[in-house]
C-alpha positions as CSV (number, residue, x, y, z in Angstrom):
1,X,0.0,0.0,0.0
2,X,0.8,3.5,-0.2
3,X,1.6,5.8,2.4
4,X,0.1,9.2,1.5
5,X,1.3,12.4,2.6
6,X,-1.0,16.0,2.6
7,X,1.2,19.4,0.7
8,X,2.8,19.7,4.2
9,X,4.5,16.8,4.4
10,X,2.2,15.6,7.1
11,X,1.2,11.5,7.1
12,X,-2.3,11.3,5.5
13,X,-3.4,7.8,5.5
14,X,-2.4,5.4,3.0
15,X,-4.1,4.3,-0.5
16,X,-6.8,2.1,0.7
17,X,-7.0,2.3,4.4
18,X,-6.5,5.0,7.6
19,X,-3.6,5.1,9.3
20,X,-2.7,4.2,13.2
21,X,-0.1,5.1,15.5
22,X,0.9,3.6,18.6
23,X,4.1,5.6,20.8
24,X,4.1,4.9,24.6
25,X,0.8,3.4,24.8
26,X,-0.7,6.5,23.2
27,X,-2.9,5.8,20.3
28,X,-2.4,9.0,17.3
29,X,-4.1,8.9,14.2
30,X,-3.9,11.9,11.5
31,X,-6.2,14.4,12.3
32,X,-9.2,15.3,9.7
33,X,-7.1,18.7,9.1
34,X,-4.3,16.2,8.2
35,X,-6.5,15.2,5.1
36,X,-7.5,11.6,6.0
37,X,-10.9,10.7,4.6
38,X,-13.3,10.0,8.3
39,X,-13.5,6.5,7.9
40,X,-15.8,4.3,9.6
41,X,-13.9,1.9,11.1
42,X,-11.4,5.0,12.0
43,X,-14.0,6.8,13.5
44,X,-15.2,2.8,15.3
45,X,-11.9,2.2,17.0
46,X,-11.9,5.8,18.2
47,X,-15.0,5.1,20.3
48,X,-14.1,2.0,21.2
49,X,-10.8,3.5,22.7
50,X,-13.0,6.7,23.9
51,X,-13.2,5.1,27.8
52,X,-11.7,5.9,31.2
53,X,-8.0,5.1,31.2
54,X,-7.4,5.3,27.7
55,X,-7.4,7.6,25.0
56,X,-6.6,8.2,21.5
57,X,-5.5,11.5,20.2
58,X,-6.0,13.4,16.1
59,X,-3.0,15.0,15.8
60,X,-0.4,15.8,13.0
61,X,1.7,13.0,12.2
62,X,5.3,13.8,11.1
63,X,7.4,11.1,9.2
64,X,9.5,11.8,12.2
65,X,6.7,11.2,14.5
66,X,5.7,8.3,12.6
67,X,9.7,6.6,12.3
68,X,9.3,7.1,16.7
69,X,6.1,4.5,16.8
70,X,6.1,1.5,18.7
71,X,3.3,0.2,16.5
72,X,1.7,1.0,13.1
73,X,-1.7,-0.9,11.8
74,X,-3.8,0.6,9.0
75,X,-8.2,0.0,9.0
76,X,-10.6,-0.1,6.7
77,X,-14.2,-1.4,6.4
78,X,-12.5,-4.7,4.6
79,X,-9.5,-5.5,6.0
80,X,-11.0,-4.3,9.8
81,X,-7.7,-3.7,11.6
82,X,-4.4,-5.0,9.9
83,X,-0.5,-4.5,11.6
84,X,1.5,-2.7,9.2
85,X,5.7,-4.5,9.5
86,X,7.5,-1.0,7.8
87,X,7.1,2.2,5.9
88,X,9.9,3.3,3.9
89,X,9.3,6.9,2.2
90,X,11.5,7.6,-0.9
91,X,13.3,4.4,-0.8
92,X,14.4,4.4,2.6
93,X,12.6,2.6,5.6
94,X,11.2,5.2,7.9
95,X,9.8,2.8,10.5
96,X,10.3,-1.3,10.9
97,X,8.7,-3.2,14.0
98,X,7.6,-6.8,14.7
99,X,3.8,-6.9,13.5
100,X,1.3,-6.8,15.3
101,X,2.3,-5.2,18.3
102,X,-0.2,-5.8,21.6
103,X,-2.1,-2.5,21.3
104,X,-2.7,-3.0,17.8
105,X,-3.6,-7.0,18.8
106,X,-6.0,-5.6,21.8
107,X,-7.8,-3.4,19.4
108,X,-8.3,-6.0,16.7
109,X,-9.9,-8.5,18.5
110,X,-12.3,-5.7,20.5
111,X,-13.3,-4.6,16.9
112,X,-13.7,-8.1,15.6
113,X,-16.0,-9.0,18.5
114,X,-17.8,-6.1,18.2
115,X,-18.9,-6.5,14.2
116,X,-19.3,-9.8,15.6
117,X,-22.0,-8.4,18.0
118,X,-23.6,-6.1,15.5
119,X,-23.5,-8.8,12.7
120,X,-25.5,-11.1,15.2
121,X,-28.3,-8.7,15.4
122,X,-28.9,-8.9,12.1
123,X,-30.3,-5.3,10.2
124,X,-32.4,-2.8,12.2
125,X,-36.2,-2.3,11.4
């Protein structure tokens, strides 16, 4: 996939999926202002991470920032949550880890059990 990045230089999101940053604990993703498109599982795993004791933040995502994470996974409404193994940027690797990392683990079974949940209930009518 390809990692996008807005006129700034900022990280995006890539060609097919949002992006996710994990440094510390702390959970990042490019803000809206960064030019990401709101997608839904994005906007899923927010909530889901929206609860006392932990928090994600939309911020501005440097390739700096980004070569400083602990873990990487990219989402989208296909692939759910997927751990991302490197990013290189012009031909040189900006960010290598092993894949997946426990955050990114944590957050991909709580979303898989919860389309599990709303795929149970069948359509609302």
């Amino acid at each position: 996939d390809a990692l996008l990045l807005n006129t700034t230089g900022e990280v995006c999101e890539t060609s097919a999926a949002n992006l996710f940053v994990v440094r510390e604990g702390q959970l990042m993703t490019p803000s809206l202002g960064s030019g990401p498109l709101p997608g839904v599982t994005r906007s899923v795993l927010l909530d889901l991470v929206a609860s006392p004791g932990r928090t994600a933040s939309e911020q501005a995502i440097t390739l700096d920032g980004l070569a400083a994470a602990d873990e990487v996974f990219v989402t989208n409404s296909v692939i759910g949550t997927q751990p991302v193994q490197s990013v290189a940027h012009e031909g040189s690797i900006v960010w290598q880890g092993d894949a997946p990392g426990p955050v990114t683990v944590r957050l991909a079974g709580e979303y898989a059990r919860l389309v599990s949940r709303e795929i149970g209930r069948g359509p609302d009518v």
